[in-house]
C-alpha positions in Angstrom: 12.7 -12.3 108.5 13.9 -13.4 111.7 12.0 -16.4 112.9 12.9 -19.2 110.5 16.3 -18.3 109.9 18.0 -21.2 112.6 15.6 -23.7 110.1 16.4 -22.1 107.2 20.0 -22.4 107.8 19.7 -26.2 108.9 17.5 -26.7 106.0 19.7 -24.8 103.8 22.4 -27.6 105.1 20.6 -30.7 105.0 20.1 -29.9 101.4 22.9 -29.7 100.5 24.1 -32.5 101.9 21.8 -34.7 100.6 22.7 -33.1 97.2 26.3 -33.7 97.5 26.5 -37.1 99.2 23.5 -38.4 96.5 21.3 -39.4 99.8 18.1 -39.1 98.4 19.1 -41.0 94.9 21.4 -44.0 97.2 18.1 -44.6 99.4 15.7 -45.0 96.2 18.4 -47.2 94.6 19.0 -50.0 97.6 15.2 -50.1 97.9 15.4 -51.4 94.4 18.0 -53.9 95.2 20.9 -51.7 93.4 24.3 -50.8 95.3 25.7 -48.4 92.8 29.0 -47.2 94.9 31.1 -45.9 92.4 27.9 -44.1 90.7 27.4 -42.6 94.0 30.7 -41.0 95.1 30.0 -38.3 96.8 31.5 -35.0 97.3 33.1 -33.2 100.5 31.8 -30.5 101.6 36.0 -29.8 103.5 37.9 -27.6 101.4 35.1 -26.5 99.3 34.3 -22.6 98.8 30.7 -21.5 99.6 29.4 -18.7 98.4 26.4 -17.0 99.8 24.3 -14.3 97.9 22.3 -11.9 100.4 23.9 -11.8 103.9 20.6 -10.9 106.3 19.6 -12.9 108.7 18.9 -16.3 106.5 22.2 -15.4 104.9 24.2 -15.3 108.3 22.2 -18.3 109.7 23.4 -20.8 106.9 27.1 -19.3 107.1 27.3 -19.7 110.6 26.2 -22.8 110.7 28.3 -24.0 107.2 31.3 -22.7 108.9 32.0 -26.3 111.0 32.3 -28.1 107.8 35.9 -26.8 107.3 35.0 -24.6 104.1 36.2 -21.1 103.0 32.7 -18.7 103.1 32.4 -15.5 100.5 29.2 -13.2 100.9 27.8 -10.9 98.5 25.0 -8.5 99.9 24.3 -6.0 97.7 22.1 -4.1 100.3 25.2 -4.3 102.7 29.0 -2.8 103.0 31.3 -3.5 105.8 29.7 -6.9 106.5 32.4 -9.4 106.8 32.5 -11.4 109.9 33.9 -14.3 111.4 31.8 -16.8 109.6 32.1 -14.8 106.1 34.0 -12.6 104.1 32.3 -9.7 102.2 33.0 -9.9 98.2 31.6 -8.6 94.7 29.3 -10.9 92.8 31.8 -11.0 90.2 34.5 -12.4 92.9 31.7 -14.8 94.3 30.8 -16.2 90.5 34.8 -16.5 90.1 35.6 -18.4 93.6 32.5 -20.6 94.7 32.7 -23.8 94.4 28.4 -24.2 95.8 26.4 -20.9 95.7 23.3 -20.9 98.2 20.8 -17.9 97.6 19.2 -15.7 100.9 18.0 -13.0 98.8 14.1 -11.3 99.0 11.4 -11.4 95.9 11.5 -8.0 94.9 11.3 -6.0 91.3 15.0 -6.2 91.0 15.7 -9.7 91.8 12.7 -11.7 89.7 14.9 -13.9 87.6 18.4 -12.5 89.1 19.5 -16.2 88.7 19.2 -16.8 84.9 21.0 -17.4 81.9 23.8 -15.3 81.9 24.4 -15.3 85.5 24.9 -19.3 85.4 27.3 -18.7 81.9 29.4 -16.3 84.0 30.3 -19.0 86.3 34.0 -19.7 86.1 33.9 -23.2 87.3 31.1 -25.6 87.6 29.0 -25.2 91.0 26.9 -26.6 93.5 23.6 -24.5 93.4 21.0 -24.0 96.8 17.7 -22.2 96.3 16.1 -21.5 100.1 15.1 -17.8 98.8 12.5 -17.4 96.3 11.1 -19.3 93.8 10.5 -16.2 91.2 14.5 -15.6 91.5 15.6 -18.3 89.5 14.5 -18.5 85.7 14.0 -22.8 86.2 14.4 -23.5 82.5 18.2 -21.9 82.7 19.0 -23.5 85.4 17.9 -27.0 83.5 20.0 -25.7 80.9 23.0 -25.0 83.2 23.0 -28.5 84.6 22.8 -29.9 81.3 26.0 -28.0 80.3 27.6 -28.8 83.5 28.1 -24.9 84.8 25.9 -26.6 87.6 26.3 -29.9 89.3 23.4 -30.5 90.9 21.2 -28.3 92.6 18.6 -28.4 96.0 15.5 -26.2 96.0 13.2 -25.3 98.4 11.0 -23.1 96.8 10.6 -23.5 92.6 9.4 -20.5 89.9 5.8 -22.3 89.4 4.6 -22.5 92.9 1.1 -20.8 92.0 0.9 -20.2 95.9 2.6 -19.9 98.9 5.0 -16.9 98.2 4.1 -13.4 97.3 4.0 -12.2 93.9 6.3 -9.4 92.9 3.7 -7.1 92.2 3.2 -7.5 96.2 7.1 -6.7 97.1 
């Protein structure tokens, strides 16, 4: 749990700034010859709420670093109390879902949290979000994501890990 978390929380950063400034999408379209500026506006990252569900290592890692980029941090742990710091301040998930403006995930694969991000979670949203996915592939149900950024209760979202991944992660049955 501890060993990755300085490259998770880079990681957890560079995705979402590729996310928000359209990196990926700008490269692919000048190879092609296209300079789409307006298209491509991007989005700063200054001013914005983040909001961090599970607040262990990973979870402190990515707010620690996030916290030079001039934006207000929320954390919701619900393994935790006591846990706000100088890079974050505790919160309920109901305050988190009501604030955040980009919600980044550092939670474990267990019975409880298999498809914690679905449906209802994304329609409780009170404002449209940026949405980060370093965790677990198993705790987001992809199809309502898909659904949420189709509605616009998401805005785009960067992930690491994805529900299908036949390998690489433990299965629940193993939490």
């Amino acid at each position: 749990p501890e060993g990755s978390k300085d490259t998770v929380g880079e990681h957890a950063i560079g995705m979402l700034l590729n996310l928000m400034n359209h990196l990926t999408r700008c490269s692919q379209q000048v190879k092609s010859d296209l300079w789409l500026r307006e298209e491509n506006r991007a989005y700063e990252l200054k001013g914005k709420t983040v909001g961090i569900i599970g607040y262990g290592n990973m979870g402190q890692s990515f707010a620690k670093k996030i916290s030079g980029f001039d934006v207000k941090t929320l954390a919701y742990d619900k393994y935790k109390s006591d846990y706000s710091d100088q890079y974050a301040e505790a919160v309920t998930l109901e305050d988190l879902k009501t604030r955040a403006d980009i919600i980044s995930l550092h939670i474990p694969l267990d019975k409880e949290n298999q498809y914690f991000i679905n449906e209802s979670f994304f329609e409780s949203l009170a404002k449209p979000v940026f949405f980060v996915n370093t965790a677990r592939g198993l705790i987001v149900e992809i199809a309502a994501l898909v659904y949420a950024i189709k509605r616009g209760k998401v805005l785009g979202a960067a992930l690491d890990v994805l529900e299908y991944e036949a390998t690489s992660f433990e299965s629940v049955s193993d939490a």
